[in-house]
DOROVO-173231 format. One record per residue: residue number from 1; x, y, z of N, C-alpha, C in turn. Coordinates in pm, whole numbers, plus 50000, padded with zeros to 5 digits. Atoms other than C-alpha are relative to their C-alpha. Example, Ala and Ser with C-alpha at 12.3 -4.5 7.8 and 13.67 -1.06 7.14 Angstrom:
<nodes>
NODE    i    n_u    n_v    n_w   ca_u   ca_v   ca_w    c_u    c_v    c_w
NODE    1  50089  49881  50000  51230  49550  50780  50090  50120  50000
NODE    2  49918  49881  49994  51367  49894  50714  49923  50109  50073
</nodes>
This chain:
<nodes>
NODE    i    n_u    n_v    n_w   ca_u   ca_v   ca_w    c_u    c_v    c_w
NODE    1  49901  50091  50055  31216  76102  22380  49941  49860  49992
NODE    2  50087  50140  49975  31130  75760  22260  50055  49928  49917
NODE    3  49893  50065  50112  31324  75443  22180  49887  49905  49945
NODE    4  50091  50150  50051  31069  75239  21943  50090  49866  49962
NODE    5  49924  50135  50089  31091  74932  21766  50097  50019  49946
NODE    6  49863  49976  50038  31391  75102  21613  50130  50017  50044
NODE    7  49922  49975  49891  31573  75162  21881  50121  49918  50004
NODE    8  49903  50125  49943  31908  74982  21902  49981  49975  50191
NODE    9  49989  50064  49846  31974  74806  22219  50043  50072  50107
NODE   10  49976  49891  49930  32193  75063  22375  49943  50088  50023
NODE   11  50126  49937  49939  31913  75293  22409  49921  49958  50119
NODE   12  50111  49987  49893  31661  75104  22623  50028  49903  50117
NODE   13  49963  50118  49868  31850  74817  22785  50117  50065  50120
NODE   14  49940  49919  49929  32001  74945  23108  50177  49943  50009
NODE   15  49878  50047  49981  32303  74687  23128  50070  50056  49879
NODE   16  49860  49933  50113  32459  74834  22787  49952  50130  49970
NODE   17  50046  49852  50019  32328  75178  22813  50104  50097  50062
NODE   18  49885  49957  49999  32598  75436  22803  50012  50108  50084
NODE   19  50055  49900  49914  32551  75685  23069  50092  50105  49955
NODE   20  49916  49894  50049  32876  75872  22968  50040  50123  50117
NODE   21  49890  49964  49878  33048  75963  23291  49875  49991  50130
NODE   22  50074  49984  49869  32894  76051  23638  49883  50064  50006
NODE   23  50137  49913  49984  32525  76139  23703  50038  50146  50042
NODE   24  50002  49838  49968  32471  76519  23718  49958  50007  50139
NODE   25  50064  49923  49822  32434  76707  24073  49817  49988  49993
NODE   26  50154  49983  50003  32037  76759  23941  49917  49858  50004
NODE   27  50074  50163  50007  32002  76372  23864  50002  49941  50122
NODE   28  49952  50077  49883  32156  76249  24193  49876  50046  50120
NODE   29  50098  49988  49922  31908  76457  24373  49897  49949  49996
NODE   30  50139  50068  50013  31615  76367  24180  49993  49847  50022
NODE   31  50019  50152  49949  31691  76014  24222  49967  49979  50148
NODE   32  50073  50009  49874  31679  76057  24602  49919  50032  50029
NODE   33  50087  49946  50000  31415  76253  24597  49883  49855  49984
NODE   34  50092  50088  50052  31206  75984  24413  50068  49843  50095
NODE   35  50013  50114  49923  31347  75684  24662  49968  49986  50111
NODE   36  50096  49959  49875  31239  75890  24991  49880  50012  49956
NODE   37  50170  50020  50029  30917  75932  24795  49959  49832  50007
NODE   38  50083  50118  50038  30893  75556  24714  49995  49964  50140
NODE   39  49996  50113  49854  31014  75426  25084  49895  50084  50103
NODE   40  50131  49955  49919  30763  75679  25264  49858  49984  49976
NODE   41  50164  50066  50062  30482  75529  25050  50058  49929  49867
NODE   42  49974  50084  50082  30592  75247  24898  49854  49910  49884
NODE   43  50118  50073  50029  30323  75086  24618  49974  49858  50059
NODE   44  50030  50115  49893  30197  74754  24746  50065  49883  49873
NODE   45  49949  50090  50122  30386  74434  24603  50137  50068  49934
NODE   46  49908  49919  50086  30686  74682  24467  50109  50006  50151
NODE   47  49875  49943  49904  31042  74743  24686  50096  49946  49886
NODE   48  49922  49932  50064  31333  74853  24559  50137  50006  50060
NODE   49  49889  50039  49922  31717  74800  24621  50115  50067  49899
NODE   50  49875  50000  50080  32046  75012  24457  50080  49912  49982
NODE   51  49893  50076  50092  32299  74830  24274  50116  50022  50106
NODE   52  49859  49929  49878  32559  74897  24600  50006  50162  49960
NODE   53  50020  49898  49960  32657  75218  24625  49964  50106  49853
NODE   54  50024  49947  50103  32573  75329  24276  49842  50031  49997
NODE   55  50153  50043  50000  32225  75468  24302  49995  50052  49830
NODE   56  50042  49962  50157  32209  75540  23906  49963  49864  49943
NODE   57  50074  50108  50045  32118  75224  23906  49944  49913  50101
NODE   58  50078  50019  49902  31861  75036  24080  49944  49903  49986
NODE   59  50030  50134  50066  31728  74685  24078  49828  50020  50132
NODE   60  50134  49972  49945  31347  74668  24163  49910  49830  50021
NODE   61  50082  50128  49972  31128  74353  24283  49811  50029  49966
NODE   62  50133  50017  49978  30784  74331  24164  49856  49857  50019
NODE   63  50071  50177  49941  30549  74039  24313  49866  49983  49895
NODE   64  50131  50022  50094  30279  73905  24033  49873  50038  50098
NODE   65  50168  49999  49929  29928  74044  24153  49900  49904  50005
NODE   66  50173  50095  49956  29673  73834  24318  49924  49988  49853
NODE   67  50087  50037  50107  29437  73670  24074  50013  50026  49834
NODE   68  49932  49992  50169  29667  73715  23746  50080  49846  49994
NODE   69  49947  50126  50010  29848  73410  23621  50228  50082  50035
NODE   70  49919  50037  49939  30131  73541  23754  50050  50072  50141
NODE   71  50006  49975  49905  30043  73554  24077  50093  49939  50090
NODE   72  49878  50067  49889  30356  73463  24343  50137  49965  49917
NODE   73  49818  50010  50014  30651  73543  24131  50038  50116  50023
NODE   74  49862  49877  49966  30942  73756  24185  50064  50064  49888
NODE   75  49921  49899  50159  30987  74018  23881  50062  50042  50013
NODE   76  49860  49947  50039  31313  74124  23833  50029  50116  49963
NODE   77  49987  49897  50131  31377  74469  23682  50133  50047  50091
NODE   78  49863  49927  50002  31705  74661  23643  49984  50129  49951
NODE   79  50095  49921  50030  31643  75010  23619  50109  50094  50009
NODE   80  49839  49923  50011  31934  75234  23511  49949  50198  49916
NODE   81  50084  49881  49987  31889  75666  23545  50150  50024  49905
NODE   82  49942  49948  50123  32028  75861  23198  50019  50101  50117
NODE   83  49901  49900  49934  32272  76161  23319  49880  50135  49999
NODE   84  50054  49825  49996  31993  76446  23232  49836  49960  50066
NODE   85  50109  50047  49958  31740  76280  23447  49951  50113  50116
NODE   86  50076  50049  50058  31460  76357  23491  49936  50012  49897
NODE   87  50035  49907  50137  31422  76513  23160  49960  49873  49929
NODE   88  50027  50140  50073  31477  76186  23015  49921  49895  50104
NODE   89  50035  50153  49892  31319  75827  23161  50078  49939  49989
NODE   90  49875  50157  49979  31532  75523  23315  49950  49909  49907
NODE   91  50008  50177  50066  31604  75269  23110  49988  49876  50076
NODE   92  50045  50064  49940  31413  74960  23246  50043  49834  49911
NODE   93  49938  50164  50065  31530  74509  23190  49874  49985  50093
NODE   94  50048  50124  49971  31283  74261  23286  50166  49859  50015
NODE   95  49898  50114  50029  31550  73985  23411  49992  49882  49998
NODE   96  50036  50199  49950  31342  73642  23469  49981  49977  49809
NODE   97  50009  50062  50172  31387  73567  23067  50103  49870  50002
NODE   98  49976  50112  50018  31554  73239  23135  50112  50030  49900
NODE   99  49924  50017  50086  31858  73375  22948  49987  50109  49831
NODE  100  50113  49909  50121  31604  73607  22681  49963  49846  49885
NODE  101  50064  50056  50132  31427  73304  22550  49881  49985  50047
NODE  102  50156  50022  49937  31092  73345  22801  49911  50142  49944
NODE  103  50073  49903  49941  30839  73621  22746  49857  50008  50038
NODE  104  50111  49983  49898  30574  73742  22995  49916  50086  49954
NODE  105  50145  49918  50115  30331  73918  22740  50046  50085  49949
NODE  106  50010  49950  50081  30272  74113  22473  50132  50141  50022
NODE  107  49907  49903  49986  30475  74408  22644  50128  49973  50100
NODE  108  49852  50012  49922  30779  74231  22835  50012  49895  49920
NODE  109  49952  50076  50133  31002  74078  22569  50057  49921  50090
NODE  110  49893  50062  49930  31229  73790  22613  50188  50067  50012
NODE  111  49855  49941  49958  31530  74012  22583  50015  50091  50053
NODE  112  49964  49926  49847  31457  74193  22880  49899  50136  49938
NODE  113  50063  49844  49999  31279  74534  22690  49831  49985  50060
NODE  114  50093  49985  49968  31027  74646  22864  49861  50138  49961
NODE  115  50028  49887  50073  30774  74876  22644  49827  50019  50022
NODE  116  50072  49910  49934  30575  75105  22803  50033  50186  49917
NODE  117  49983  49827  50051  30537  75491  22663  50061  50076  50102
NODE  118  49972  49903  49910  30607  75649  22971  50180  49968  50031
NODE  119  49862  50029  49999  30996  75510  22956  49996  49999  49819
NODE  120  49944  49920  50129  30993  75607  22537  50003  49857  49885
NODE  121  49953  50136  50124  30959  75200  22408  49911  49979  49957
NODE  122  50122  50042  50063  30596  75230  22306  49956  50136  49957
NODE  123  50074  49952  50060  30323  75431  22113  49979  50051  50142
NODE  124  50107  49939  49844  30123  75692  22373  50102  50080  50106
NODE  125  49946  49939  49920  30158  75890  22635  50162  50056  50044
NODE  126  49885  49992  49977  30521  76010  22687  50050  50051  50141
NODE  127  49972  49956  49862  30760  76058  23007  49978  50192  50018
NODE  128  50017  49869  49956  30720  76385  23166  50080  50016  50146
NODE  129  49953  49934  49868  30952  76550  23474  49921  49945  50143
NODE  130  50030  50014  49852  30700  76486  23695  49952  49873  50042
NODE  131  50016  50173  49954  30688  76109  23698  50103  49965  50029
NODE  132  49888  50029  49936  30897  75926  23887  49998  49847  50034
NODE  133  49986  50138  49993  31020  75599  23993  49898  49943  50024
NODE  134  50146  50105  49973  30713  75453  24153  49933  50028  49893
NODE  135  50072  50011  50179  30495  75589  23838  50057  49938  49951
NODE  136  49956  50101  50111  30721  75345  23611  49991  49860  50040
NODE  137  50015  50158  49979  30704  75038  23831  49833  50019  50044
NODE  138  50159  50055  49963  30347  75083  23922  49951  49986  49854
NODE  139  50036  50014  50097  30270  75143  23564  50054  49847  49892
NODE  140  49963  50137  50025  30484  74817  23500  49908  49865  50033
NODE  141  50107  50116  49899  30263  74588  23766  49880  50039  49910
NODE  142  50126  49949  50078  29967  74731  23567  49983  49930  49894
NODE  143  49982  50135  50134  30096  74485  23241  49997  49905  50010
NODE  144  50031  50137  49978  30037  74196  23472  49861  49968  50037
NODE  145  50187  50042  49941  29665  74160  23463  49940  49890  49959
NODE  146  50039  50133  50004  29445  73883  23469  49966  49957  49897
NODE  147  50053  50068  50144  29427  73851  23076  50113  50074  49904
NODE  148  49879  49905  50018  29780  73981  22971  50008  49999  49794
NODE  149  50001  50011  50095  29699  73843  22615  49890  50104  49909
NODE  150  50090  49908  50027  29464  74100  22563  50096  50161  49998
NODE  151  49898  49895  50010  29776  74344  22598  50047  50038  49865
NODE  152  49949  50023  50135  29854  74281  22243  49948  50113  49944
NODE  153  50065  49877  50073  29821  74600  22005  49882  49931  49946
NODE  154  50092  50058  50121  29487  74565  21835  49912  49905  50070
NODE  155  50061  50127  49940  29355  74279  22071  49911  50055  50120
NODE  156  50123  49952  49893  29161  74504  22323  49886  49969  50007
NODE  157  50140  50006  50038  28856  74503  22190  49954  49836  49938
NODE  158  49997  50159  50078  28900  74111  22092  49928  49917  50053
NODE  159  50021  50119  49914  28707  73812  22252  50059  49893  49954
NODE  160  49922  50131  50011  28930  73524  22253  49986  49895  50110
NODE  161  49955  50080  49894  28878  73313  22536  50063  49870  50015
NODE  162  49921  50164  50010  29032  72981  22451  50143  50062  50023
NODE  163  49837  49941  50052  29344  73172  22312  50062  50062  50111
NODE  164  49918  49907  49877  29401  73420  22644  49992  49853  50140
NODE  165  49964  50096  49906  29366  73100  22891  50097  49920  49983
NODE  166  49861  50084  50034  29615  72904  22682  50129  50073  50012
NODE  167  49867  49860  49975  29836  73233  22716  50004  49976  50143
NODE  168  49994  49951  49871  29750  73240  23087  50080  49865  50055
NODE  169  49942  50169  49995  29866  72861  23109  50125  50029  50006
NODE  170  49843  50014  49950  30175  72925  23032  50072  50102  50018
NODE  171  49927  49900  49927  30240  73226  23149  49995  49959  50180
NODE  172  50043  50075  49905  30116  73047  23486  50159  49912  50044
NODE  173  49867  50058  49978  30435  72783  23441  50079  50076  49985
NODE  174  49921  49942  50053  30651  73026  23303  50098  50064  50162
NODE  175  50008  49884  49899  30566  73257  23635  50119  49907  50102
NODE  176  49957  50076  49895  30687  72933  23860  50160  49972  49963
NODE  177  49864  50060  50048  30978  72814  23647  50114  50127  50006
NODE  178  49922  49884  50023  31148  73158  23586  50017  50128  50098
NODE  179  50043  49895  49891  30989  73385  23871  49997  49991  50117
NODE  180  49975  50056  49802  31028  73191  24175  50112  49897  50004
NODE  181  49850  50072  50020  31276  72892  24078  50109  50014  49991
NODE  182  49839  49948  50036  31525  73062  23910  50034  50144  50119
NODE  183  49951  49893  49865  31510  73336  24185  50059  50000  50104
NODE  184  49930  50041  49886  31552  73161  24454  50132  49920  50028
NODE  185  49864  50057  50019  31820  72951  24309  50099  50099  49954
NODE  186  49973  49893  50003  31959  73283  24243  50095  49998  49839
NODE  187  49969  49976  50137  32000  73225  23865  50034  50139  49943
NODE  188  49998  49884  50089  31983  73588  23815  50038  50052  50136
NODE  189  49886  49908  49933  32235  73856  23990  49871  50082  50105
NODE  190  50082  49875  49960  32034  74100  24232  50063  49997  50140
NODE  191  49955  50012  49895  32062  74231  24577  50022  49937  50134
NODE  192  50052  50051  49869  32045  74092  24917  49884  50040  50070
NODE  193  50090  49928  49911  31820  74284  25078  49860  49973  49931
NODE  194  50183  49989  50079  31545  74185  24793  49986  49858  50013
NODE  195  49983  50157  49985  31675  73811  24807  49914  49956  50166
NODE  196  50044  50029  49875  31579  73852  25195  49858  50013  50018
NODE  197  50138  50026  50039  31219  73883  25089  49973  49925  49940
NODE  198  50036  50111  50106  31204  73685  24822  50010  49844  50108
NODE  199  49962  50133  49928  31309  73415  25093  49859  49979  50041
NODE  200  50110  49991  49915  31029  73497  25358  49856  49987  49895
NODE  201  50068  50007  50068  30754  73544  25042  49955  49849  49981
NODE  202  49986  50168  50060  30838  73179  24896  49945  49923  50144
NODE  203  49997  50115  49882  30807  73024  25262  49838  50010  49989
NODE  204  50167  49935  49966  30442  73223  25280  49928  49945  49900
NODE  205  50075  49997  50140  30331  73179  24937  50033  49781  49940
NODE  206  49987  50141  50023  30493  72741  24928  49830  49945  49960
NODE  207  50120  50070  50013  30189  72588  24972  49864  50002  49858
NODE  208  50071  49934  50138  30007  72788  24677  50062  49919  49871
NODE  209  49944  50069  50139  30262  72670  24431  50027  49848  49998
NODE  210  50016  50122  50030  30266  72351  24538  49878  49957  49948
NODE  211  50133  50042  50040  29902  72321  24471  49952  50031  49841
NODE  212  49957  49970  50161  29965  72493  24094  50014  49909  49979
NODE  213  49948  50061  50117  30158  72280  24000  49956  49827  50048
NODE  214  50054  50084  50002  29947  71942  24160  49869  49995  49890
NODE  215  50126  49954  50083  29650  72089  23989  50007  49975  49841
NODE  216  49912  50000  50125  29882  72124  23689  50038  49875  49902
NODE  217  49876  50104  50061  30040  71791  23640  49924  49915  49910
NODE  218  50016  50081  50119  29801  71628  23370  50070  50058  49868
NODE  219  49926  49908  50129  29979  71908  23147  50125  49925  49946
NODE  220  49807  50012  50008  30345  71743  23211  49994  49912  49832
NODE  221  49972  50040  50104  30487  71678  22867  49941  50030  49842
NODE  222  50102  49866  50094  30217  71898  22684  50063  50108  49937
NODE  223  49936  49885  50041  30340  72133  22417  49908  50139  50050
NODE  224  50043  49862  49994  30305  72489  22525  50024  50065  49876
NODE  225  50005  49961  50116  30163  72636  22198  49954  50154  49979
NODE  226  50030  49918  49987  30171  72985  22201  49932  50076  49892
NODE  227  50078  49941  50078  29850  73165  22083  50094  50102  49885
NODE  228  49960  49900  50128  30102  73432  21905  50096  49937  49912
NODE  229  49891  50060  50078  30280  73181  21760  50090  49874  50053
NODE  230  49850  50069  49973  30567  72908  21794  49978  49910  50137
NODE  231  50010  50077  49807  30605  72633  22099  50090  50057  50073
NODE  232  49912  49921  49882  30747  72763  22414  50074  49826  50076
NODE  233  49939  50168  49909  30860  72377  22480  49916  49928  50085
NODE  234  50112  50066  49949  30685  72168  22724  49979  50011  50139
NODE  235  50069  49939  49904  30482  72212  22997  50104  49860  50116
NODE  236  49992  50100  49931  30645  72047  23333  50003  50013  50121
NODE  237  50045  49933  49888  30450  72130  23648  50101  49856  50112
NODE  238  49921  50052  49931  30648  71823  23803  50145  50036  50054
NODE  239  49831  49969  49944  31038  71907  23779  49958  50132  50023
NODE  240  50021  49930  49903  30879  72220  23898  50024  49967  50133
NODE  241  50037  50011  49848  30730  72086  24192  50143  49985  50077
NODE  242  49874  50057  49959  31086  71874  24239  50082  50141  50065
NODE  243  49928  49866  49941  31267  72230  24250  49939  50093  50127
NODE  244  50040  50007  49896  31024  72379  24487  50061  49938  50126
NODE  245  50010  50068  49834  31016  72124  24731  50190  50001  50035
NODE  246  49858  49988  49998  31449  72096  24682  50066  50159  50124
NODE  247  49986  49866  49932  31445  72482  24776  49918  50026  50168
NODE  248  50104  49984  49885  31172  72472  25047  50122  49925  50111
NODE  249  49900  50086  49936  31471  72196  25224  50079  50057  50062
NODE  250  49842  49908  49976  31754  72433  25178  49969  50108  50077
NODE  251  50004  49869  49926  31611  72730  25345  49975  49938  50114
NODE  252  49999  50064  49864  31486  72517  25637  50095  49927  50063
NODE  253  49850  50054  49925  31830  72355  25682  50020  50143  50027
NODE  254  49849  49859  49978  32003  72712  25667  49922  50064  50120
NODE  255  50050  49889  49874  31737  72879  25905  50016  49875  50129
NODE  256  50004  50111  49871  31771  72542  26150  50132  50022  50044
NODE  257  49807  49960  49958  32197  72645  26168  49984  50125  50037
NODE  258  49925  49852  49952  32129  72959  26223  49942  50021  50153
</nodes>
């Protein structure tokens, strides 16, 4: 099964995807099945949290990998299981889109689709029974590599290097503004239990992004001109920093009361 570029929306986005009553007895298992598989060998960088008591749907945290530009944010996904699962694949959101006007490369749009073959939104390989939740988010973390502009159909075999560093640039701010800012200010809905990492991460990982975005700040006021096109607005590693350091405050008041 596979929703391409044609795909209406209700197909691949999980928030308006129509499940059409109660998961089957066969889905409910395989879903547990595949969340005792993930929590007895969880991938590294990846955890995973139901929607309350609904596990047909499932909200997932993935942390940017070391030495990619978007290394030390907090990816978002929403990850919602079709009734004849696992026959079919979950429909998967990207949610750090600032609203759906950010996107984080070639294969995570700004309106959340996330297109990969093995969930039915790309060319290649198709799902199969015996993949399972961790196969879709590890194969997700796999689209954040250290040259994501090279993800582009057609652009594999490309040398660009001006063009994929100016991509990495602002996928770099993008990562801070949308992937750790808006997270922690809890712009976007998710659980507790992933928020309670995302806390401890940010405290670990501060110092890093403060140094981004010092490193950063001859950019401030610089159009971000994106190699595939169009400005993404302007670069501003400062009212970054400002939010940072704002947040870094608030958690050290709240953990000093408690």
């Amino acid at each position: 099964m596979s929703f391409g570029e044609s795909a209406s929306v209700s197909d691949w986005d999980p928030t308006r995807f129509q499940r059409g009553g109660d998961l089957s007895p066969t889905a409910l298992i395989r879903i547990k099945m595949d969340l005792k598989k993930f929590y007895l060998d969880p991938p590294q960088g990846i955890c995973v949290a139901p929607s309350g008591d609904d596990l047909g749907r499932i909200f997932a945290l993935i942390s940017g990998p070391p030495d990619t530009p978007y290394e030390g944010g907090f990816f978002l996904f929403l990850i919602a299981f079709p009734n004849d699962y696992p026959l079919s694949p979950p429909r998967v959101k990207i949610l750090n889109t600032d609203g759906g006007t950010v996107r984080f490369g070639p294969n995570l749009y700004a309106n959340g689709k996330v297109c990969l073959s093995i969930i039915g939104t790309w060319s290649g390989p198709q799902w199969t029974p015996t993949q399972n939740l961790s196969t879709v988010l590890v194969s997700i973390q796999s689209l954040m590599n250290s040259e994501p502009y090279y993800n582009e159909p057609g652009f594999e075999n490309r040398r660009e290097p001006k063009a994929s560093a100016t991509y990495n640039e602002i996928i770099k701010h993008e990562t801070l503004r949308c992937a750790v800012c808006d997270v922690l200010e809890r712009r976007i809905a998710f659980p507790d239990d992933i928020f309670e990492i995302v806390k401890h991460n940010f405290v670990e990982q501060y110092e890093d992004y403060v140094q981004i975005c010092k490193m950063n700040s001859a950019k401030n006021g610089l159009r971000m001109n994106d190699p595939f096109g169009g400005c993404r607005g302007l670069f501003g590693f400062t009212a970054i920093l400002n939010r940072l350091q704002t947040l870094k405050s608030k958690l050290l008041d709240k953990s000093d009361n408690h």
